[in-house]
C-alpha angles and dihedrals in degrees: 000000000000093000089054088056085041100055088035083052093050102037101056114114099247094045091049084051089045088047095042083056102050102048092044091057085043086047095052091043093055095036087232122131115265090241090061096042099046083044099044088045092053097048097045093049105051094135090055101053092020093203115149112225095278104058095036093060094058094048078054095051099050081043093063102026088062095039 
């Protein structure tokens, strides 16, 4: 299945740095805190990372529990 790919891609180790990265300096840019824009990102994109809740949440969760 495409979502399994999906939550293994976005869960390995490099890809969760290269992703901290990016929302904090999005973060920063838009003067909003890290949690709204990884959570905003991730709601408004489901056609790009095609997770279901579930497994979103736990990419999230990993995301903001490593920032």
């Amino acid at each position: 299945r495409e979502t399994k790919k999906s939550l293994k891609y976005y869960s390995q180790p490099h890809e969760l740095e290269a992703q901290i990265a990016g929302f904090k300096r999005r973060a920063q840019k838009e003067q909003k805190p890290f949690e709204e824009v990884v959570r905003t990102w991730f709601d408004r994109n489901h056609s790009k990372h095609q997770l279901n809740q579930k497994e979103m949440d736990k990419v999230i969760n990993k995301l903001l529990e490593d920032q």
